[in-house]
N, C-alpha and C positions, 0 to 999 in steps of 0.2 A: 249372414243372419242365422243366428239361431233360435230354434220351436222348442222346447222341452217343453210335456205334458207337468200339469201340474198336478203333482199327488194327492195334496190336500189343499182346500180351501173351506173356511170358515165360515158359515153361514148363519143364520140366524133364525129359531121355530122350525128346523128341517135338520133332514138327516145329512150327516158328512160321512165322506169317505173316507177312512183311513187306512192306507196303507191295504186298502184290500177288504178293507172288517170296515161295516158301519154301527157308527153308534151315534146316540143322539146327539144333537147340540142343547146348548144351554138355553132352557126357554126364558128368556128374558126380555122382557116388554120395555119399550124407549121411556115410558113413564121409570121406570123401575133401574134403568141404566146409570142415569144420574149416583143415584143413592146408593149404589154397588160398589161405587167407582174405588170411593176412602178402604172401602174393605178390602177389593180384589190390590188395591196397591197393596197394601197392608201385608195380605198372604203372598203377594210376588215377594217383597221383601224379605220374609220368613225362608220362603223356599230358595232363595240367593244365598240366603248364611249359611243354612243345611245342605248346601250342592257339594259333594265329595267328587265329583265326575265330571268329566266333560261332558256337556252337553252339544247337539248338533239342531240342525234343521237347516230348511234353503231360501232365500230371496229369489222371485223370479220379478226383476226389473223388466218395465217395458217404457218403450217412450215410441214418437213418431206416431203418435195416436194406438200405438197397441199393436204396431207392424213388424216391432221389433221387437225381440225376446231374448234374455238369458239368466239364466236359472243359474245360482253361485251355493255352492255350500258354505253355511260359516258354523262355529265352534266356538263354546263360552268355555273359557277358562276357568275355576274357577277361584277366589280369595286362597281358599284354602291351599290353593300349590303356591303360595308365595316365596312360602322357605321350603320347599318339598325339591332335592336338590335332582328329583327322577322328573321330573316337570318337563323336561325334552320329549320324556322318553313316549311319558302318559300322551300325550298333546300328537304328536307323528304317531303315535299308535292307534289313537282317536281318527287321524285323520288318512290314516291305510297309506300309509308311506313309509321307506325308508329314511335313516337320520340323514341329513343332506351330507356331501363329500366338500362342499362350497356356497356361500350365499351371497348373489351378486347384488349390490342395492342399486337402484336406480335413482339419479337426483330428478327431482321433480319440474315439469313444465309449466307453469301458468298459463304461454298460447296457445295457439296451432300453429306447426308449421311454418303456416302462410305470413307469418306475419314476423319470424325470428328474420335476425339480422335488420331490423330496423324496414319489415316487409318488405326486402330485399330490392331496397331504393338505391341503387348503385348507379354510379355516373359510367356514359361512355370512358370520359378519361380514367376512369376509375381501374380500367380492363387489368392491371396489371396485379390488383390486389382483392379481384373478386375471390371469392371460394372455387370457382369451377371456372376452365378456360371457356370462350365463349366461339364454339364454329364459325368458321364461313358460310353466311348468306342468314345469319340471324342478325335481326337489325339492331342496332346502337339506341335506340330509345329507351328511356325509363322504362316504360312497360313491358316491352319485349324482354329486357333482359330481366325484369322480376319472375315475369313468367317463366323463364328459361332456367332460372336459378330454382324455384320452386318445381317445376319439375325434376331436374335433376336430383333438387334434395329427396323430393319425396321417394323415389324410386333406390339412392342409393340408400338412404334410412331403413327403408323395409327391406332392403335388403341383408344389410348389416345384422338388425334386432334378427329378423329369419337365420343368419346365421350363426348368430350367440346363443339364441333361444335354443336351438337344435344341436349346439355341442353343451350346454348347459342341462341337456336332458340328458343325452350321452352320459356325461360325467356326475349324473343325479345331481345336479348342484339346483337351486331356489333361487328363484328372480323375486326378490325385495323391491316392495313399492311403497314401500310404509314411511311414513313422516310422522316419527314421533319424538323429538326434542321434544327436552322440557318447554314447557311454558308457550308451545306455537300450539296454533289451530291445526287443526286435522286439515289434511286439504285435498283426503280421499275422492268426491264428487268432480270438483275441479282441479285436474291432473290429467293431462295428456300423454303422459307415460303408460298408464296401463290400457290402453285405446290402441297405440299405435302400436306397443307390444305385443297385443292379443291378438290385433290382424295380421301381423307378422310372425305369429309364433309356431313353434310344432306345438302337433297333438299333444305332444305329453309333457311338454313342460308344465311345470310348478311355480305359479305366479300366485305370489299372496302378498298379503297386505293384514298390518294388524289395526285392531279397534277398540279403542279405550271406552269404553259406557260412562265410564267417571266424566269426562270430559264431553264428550258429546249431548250428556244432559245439560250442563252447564251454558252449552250454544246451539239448547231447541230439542234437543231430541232425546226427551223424555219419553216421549208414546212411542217413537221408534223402538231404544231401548226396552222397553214393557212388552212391545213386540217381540222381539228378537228371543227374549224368557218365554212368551207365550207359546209360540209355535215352537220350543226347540223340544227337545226330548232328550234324556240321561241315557247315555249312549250304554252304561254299566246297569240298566234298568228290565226289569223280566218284561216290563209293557214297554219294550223299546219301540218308538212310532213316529221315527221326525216327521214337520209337517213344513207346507212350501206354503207362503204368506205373498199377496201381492205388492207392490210397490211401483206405482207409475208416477215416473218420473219426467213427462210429457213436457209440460210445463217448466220444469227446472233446467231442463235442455236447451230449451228455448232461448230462453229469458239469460241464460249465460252464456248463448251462444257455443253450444258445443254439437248441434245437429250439423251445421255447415261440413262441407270436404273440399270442396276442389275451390271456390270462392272465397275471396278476401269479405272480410267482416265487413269492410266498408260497401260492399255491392247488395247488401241485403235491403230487400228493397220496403217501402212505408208500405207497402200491402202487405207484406208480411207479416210486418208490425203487430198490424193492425189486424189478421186474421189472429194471432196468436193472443192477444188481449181477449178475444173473444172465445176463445179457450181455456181461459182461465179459469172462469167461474162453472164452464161445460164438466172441468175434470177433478171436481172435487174430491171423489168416493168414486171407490169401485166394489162390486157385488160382495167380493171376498173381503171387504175389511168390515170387524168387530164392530155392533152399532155403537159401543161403547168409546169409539176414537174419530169418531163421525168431528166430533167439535175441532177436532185437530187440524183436519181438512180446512173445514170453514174458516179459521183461524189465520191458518195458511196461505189461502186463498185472498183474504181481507189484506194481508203482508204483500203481497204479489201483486197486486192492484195500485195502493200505496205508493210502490216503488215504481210500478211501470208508471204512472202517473206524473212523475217528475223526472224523469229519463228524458232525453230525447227520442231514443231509439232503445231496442229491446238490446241492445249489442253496448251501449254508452260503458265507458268506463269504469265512470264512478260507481255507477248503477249495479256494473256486474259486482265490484269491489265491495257494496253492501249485501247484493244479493249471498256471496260467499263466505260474507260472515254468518248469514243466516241462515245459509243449508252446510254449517260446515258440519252436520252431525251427519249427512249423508257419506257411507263409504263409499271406496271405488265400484262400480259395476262390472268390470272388466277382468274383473281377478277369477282364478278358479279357485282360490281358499282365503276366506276371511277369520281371520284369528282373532277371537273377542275376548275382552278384558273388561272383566266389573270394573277394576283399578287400575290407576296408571303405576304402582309398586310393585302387583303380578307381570304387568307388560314387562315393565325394567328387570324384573328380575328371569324372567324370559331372551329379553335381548343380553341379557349379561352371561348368561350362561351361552345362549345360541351363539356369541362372541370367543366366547373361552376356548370355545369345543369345536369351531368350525373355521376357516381359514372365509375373510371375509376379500369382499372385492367392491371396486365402486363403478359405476359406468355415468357419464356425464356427457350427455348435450343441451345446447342451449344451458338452458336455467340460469338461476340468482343467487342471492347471497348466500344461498342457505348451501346450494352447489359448493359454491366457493369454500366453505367452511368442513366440508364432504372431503373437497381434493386439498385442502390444511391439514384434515385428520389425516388422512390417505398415507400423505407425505409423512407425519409424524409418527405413525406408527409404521409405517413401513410396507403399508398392505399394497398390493396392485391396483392402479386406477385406467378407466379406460377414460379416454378424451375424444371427442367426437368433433375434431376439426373442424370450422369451418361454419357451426350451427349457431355461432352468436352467442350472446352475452357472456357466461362465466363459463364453455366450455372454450370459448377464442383465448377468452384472459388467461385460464388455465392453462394453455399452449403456449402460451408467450412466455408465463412464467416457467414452464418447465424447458423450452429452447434454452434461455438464461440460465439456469442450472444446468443443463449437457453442456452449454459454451464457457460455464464456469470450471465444470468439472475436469474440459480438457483444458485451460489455462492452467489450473492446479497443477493437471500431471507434468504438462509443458512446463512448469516453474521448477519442479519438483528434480525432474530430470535433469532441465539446465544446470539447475544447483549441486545435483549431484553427481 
């Protein structure tokens, strides 16, 4: 867990702190909120074209009712570096870092865990082609041996990530969690890569993720975005003053089932459910958010009800499958640098350069098609891919096919030889 104090927060008729200096907040009455709204967009827009600088400020995310805390720096990019061909340079300077020496991407997870390899439902006869050999005096049952398989995963995984992350700081290299093809959802929020990363990782690695606004308005997260302008601050500014914005994500936890850890999805039990329903409407707003984005909550809130309503359970599939399209404007929480883009053409031309200039790498367990298409490019261009044995869906496929190219490769030489 981590506390980080928050530096600023927003209040309403009172004074705020900032950075040390108080100054007034905007006296603005809930009558009078409404009627602001058309303008204060209005001049956020204004002040988006005029941005020559990166701007900063922090998310401090909490869920688990407020027990858990962590506090992410993010960084608006902005339009204006589109063609600016120093745009590496501005961006890693902004964010007090050196240029990366390597940047490893991570393909992305839709479960936990618990539940890859088909929630690790392996027959007794099956012993000879499980992932992990199975000791003496551990029982042949279904369940014993998912358990057994599940722990060994979890332990050799973090151990793994713990030791990439920590030669990956060594060598200054960037652990990439960003999913940004064209034309796919953001899938920041739900992603189990930067979770399992972050608890595994050293102190100083460099985990980021980037963030399109373009796109993220488009699936909901317009006041987020309005957000993210509101509290940052122009880092190249004499009144430099980032400010940290709250963000409880309590609820969103839940409902997609991403609080669980050692337990299968399937064991979460109808009191849960049902205490968490009753949460929903509890955590609308928090002291620190703008009375001006109050509707948003409620809005929200009305969305969240809806869907737990025709769910079976707060964990159902489908359920979460809807839910995902509708928080996909939420980023990762788990990253230590959130890279933000007005546009998805600054992003692109961000990763295009950060492509050119930096020797790239891919690391894959589990995952889907999108993986598979990761360790296609890998292949084609020639870059290094890491393959994670053994963790199901496209990191197994991707081992299969790669054994079949080493046994290809020596039949070649073997022809090659004979022949010659």
């Amino acid at each position: 867990e981590v506390e980080p104090e928050v530096t600023t927060v927003l209040t309403v008729n009172k004074e705020e702190e900032v950075s040390g200096k108080t100054e007034a907040a905007a006296d603005i009455k809930p009558a009078e909120a409404g009627e602001l709204d058309e303008a204060r967009l209005v001049m956020k827009a204004k002040e988006v074209n005029k941005q020559t600088a990166v701007k900063t400020g922090s998310i401090l995310w909490t869920w688990g009712d407020g027990k858990i805390k962590r506090k992410v720096p993010y960084f608006i990019v902005p339009d204006s570096f589109e063609n600016d061909p120093l745009i590496l340079e501005k961006v890693t300077e902004a964010m007090g870092l050196a240029f990366p020496n390597l940047v490893l991407r991570f393909s992305r997870v839709a479960v936990p865990l618990q539940e890859w390899n088909g929630e690790w439902t392996f027959k007794a006869e099956d012993e000879d082609d499980l992932p992990f050999p199975i000791p003496l005096g551990i029982p042949r049952t279904k369940e014993d041996i998912a358990k057994y398989m599940i722990s060994v995963a979890q332990d050799r995984v973090a151990n793994i990530l713990s030791g990439v992350s920590s030669a990956c700081a060594q060598a200054g290299a960037w652990l990439n969690v960003s999913h940004n093809e064209e034309g796919e959802v953001q899938f920041g929020l739900h992603d189990y890569v930067p979770g399992m990363i972050s608890s595994a990782a050293d102190k100083d690695a460099m985990l980021y993720a980037t963030y399109v606004m373009e796109d993220a308005r488009v699936n909901g997260g317009k006041e987020f975005c309005d957000a993210l302008h509101h509290f940052s601050s122009d880092i190249g500014s004499a009144k430099f003053s980032p400010k940290t914005f709250h963000e409880d994500i309590s609820v969103e936890m839940d409902l997609m089932g991403l609080n669980f850890i050692t337990n299968s999805a399937k064991e979460t039990s109808e009191a849960k459910v049902k205490e968490d329903k009753l949460k929903a409407s509890a955590q609308l707003a928090h002291a620190s958010d703008p009375a001006a984005w109050q509707g948003r909550r409620e809005a929200m809130a009305r969305e969240r009800k809806e869907l737990e309503s025709s769910a079976q359970s707060a964990l159902d599939k489908k359920a979460q499958g809807i839910l995902q399209s509708k928080l996909a404007y939420l980023p990762s929480k788990d990253v230590t640098h959130l890279i933000v883009f007005e546009s998805k053409a600054t992003e692109t031309a961000f990763n295009s350069l950060l492509g050119a200039r930096t020797p790239q790498g891919t690391f894959i367990m589990a995952g889907d098609e999108t993986a598979m298409r990761l360790f296609g490019d890998s292949v084609k261009n020639g870059t290094p891919v890491f393959l994670l044995r053994g963790t199901g869906g496209c990191a197994n496929q991707a081992a299969l096919v790669y054994d079949h190219m080493k046994w290809r490769k020596r039949l070649d030489e073997a022809s090659v030889t004979k022949n010659g």
